[in-house]
N, C-alpha and C positions, 0 to 999 in steps of 0.2 A: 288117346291119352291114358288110356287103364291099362296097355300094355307096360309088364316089368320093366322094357328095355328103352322105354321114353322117359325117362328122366334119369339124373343120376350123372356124374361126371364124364364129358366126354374125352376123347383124345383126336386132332384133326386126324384126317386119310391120311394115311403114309405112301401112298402110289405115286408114282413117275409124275404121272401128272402136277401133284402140290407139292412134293417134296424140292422140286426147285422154284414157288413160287409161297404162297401165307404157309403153308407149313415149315419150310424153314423160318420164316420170323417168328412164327411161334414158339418154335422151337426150345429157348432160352427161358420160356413161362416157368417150368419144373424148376431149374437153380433159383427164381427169384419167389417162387408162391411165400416162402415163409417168410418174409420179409415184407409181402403184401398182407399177409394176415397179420403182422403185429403191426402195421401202419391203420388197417382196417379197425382192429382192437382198440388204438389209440383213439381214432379220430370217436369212435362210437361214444368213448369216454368223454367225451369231451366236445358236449356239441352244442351248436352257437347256431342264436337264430338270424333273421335276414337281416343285413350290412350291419354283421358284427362276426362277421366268421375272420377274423385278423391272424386268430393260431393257423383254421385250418388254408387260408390262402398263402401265410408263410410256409408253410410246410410242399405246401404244390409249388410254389414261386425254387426254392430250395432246390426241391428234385427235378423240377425243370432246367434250370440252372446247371444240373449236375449231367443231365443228358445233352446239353449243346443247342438248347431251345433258345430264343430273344426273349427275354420274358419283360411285361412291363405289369407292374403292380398298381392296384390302389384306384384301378377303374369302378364309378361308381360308388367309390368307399373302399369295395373288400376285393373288387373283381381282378381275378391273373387270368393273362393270356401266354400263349407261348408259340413261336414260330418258326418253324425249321423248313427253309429254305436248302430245296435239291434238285435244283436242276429244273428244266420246262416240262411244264404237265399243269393239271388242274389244283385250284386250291381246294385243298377239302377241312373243312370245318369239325370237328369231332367237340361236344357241348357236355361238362356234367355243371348240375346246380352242388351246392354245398351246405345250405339253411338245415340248421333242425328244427322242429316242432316245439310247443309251449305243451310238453306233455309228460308227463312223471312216467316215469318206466318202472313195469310191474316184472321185469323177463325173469330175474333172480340171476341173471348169469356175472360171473367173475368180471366180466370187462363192462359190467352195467353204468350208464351215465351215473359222471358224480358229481353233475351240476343239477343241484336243486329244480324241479320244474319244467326238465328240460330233457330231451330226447329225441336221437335220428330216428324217428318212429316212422318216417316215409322210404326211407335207403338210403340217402343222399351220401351216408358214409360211403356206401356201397361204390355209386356211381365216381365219387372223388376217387376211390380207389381203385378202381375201375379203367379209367381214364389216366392216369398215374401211370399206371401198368402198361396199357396200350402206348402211351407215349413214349414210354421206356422202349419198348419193343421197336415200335417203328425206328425209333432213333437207331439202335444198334442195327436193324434191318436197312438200313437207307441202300444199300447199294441193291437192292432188291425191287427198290421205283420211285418215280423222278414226279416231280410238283411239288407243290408248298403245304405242309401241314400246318392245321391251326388248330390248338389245342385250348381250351374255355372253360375257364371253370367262374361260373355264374351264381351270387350272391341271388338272398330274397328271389327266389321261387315260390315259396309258399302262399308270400301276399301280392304275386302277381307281377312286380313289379321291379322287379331283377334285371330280366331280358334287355326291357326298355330302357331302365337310368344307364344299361352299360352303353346300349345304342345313341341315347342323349348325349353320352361322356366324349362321343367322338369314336365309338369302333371300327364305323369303317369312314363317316366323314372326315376324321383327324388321321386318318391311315394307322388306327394303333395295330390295326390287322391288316392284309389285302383281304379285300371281299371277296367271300367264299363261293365256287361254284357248286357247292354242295354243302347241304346244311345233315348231319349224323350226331342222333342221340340216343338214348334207352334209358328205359329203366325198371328197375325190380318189384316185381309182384309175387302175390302170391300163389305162386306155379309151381310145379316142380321142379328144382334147382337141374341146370342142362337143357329146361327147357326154351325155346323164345317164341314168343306170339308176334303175330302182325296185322295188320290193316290197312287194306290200301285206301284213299282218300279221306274223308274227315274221318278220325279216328279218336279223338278225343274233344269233349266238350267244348265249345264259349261259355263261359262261366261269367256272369256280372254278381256284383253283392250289394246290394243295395240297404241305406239305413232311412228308414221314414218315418218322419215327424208330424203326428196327428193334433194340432191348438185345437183346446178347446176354452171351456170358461171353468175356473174351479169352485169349489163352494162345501158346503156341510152335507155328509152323506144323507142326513135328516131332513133337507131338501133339496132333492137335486134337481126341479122344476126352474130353479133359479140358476142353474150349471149348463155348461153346454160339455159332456161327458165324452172328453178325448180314449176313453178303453171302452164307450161301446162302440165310438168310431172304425175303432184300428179292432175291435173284433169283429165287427161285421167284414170289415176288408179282409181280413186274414180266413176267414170263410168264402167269401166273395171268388176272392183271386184264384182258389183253387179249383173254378171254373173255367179258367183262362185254357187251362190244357186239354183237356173236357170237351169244351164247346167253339175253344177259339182256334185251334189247331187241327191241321188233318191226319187223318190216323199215320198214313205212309210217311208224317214227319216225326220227329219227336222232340220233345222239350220237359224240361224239370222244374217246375215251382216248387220251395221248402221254407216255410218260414220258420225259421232256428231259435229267432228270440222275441220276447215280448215285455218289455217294460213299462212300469204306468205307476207310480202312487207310492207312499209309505203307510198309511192307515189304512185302515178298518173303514171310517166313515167319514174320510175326508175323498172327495171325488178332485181329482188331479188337474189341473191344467193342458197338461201335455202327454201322448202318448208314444213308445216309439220303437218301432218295429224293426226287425233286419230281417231280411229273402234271401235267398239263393234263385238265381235265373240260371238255367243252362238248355243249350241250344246247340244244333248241326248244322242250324244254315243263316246267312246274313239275312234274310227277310225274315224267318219265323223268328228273328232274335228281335227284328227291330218291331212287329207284331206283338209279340208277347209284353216288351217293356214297354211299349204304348199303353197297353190293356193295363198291366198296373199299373201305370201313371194313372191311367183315366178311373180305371176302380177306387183308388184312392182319395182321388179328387171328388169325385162323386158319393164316395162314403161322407166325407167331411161336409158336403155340399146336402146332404140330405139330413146330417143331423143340427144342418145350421150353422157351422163352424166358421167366425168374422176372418179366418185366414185359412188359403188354401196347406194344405200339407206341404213339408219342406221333403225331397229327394235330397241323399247324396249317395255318389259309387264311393263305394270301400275297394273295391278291385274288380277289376276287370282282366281278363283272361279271353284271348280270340278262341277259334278253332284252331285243333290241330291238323292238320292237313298233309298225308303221304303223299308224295312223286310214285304213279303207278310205276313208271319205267326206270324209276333207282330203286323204290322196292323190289322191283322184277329182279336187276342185276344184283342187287346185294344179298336176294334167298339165293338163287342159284350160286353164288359163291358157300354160303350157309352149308345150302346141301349137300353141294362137293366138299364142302369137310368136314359136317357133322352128321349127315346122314339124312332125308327126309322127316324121318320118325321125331330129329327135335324140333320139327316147326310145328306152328299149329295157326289158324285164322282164327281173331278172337276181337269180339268189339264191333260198332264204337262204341267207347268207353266214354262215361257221363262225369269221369274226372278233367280236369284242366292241367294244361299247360303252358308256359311263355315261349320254351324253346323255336315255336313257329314264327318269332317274332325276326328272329335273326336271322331265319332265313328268309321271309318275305321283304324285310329291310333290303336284302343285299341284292332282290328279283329272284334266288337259287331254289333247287328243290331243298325239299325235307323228306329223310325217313326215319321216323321213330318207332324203336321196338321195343317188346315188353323183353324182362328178363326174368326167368323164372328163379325164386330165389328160397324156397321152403323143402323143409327135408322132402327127400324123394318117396322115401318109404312113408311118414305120417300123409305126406299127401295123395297117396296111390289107396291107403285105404281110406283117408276121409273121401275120396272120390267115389269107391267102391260100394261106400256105405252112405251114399248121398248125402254127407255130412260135410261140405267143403264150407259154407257160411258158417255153422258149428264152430269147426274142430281147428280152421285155418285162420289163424289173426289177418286182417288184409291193413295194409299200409294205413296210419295214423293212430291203431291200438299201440295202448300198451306194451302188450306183449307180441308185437310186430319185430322180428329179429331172424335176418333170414340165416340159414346155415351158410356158414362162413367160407369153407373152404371150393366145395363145387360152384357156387355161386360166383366168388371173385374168378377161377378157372374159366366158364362160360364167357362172363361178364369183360375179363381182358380179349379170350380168343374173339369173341362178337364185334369189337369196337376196331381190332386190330384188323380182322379178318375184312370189314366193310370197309375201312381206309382204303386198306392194297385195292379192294376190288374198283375204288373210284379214282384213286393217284393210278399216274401213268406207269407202265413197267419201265425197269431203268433198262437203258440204250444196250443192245446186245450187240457184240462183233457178228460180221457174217456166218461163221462158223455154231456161233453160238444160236444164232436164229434160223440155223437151217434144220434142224431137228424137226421131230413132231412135238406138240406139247404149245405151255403159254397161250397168254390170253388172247378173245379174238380184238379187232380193233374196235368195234364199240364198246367192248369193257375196257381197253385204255382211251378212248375217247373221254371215258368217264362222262 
């Protein structure tokens, strides 16, 4: 990754080989980049958090529309789908979210949010734009391979909860899609722009967030003999529980307890009734998850149970978030297409990563794999020397700051050629004459197998 020539704008292989297969559909990226940078500019400006993104699904619904997609709106509230239908081959699913952040943006740049509060602080402009692009492409490319593309663009990511209400809405029980034999997503980190990470099988967290409610008795801080004290409860717990990873889990697993908030009282010397706390739980596998949120349940309970407490503590989930989970053998097929057109030197193995995601949702809904990859999305050069200078937590904003804002132009580049590039390699190739199939070259049949 410290080498000069790993990050930084790519262009696919121009050899016999791709130049009659993604590298022609790419092809057409160069006339349309500027045109995705002021869509990208626009949306950054203007970003709306989960099921209220109504501009930015109008504007996808639009350009879907204008490529010869089925588009249906209003899933889940904000959610567009789009479907282009070519011919027999596999359906492949291509997913971006859309939500911004509850975050004031610090970047100073020209096209900075001009909504009070508010900020793509994650990428999610990126990914819309992204996905935009790639749609575009395939659409003008269609004679180039045959099956169904399904293009998503998915509200509320952020609070988990996106995925699910589009699958509740009827996605694929209502047929608003056909179910996908393949589930393809990404998205942008702080990498170096050109670059993409991956991992194969759990790759990104289970995330639960939990809010808990400590009763206790309230009374006069002047005597609290006569209280039963809901914040020494919920402090001993919030000490307690970060034993859970400690001593309740095995080292070869891993798991994240973080308790984020702590609420209790408005005075000085009045002792409060109620206490009440919020967690973060994340987890790589279905047993240490359902382990670890046992153990704070029971820590909990036992806090309150020990300081006397006439009622057990209340639980509620704020969101919940599965594992992310790659398909080894479509991660396999879709580097090797990667590599054949951008070179080994942009891949890199990275994670698991202790962030969450919904995107798994829709493809385990439909039985299909998933591969999600990262997209590297920060200037090349600032990131070659904060590497250099072991300064990458320093010097690089990671997704949710402020000044998280990736470089715009390599970044959308990578970002379309990746999503376009991984289609072709899971849609079938379209139907050649004899003549045409007699050559060397083209794919083998378990890459149109898909």
């Amino acid at each position: 990754m410290s080498d000069s020539d790993t990050t930084g704008p790519t262009r696919p292989t121009d050899d016999a080989e791709h130049s009659d297969g993604p590298a022609a559909v790419l092809a057409p990226l160069d006339d349309r980049l500027a045109d995705l940078v002021a869509l990208y500019e626009d949306l950054h400006r203007h970003p709306e958090l989960g099921f209220q993104e109504t501009r930015t699904a109008a504007e996808a619904a639009r350009r879907l529309t204008g490529c010869g997609y089925d588009v249906t709106t209003g899933i889940a509230e904000t959610g567009v789908v789009g479907v282009l239908r070519n011919g027999p081959g596999p359906v492949v699913l291509l997913r971006a979210d859309m939500d911004a952040l509850p975050v004031t943006e610090n970047s100073g740049l020209e096209y900075a949010s001009t909504v009070p509060g508010r900020m793509h602080a994650c990428g999610h402009d990126v990914h819309v734009t992204c996905l935009l692009g790639a749609a575009d492409l395939l659409a003008a490319g269609r004679d180039r391979w045959s099956g169904t593309l399904v293009v998503l663009f998915q509200p509320a990511e952020e609070v988990g909860s996106g995925a699910r209400a589009m699958l509740d809405a009827g996605l694929y029980s209502k047929g608003l899609v056909p179910t996908p034999d393949v589930v393809l997503a990404q998205h942008v980190a702080p990498f170096g722009a050109g670059l993409l990470a991956y991992c194969p099988g759990p790759c990104m967290a289970a995330a639960d967030s939990l809010e808990i409610t400590f009763h206790g008795t309230g009374g006069h801080g002047s005597r609290p003999e006569t209280t039963v004290d809901p914040i020494l409860m919920a402090a001993a717990f919030v000490q307690r529980v970060q034993s859970v990873v400690a001593r309740e889990v095995a080292p070869q697993d891993r798991a994240v307890v973080s308790v984020g908030s702590f609420h209790a009282g408005d005075g000085a010397n009045v002792i409060p009734d109620r206490a009440v706390v919020r967690l973060s739980v994340r987890t790589f596998d279905e047993t240490v998850r359902t382990a670890v949120l046992a153990a704070v349940d029971r820590i909990a309970r036992a806090e309150a149970a020990a300081s006397g407490a006439d009622r057990a503590p209340e639980t509620e989930v704020l969101d919940s978030f599965p594992v992310t989970v790659n398909d080894p053998a479509i991660l396999r097929q879709v580097n090797e297409q990667f590599t054949g057109l951008f070179g080994e030197q942009r891949l890199f193995a990275y994670g698991p990563a202790t962030g969450s995601e919904d995107a798994g949702l829709l493809a385990t809904a439909a039985g299909a794999p998933l591969y999600y990859w990262w997209l590297g999305g920060w200037d090349p050069e600032e990131f070659r020397t904060a590497l250099a200078a072991g300064r990458l937590a320093q010097d690089i904003p990671s997704n949710h700051s402020p000044y998280f804002v990736p470089v715009v132009r390599p970044t959308l580049t990578m970002g379309v050629q990746a999503l376009t590039a991984a289609a072709l390699n899971q849609l079938a190739p379209a139907e050649r004459t004899p003549a045409e199939t007699a050559g060397p070259g083209g794919r083998d049949g378990a890459a149109a197998a898909g």
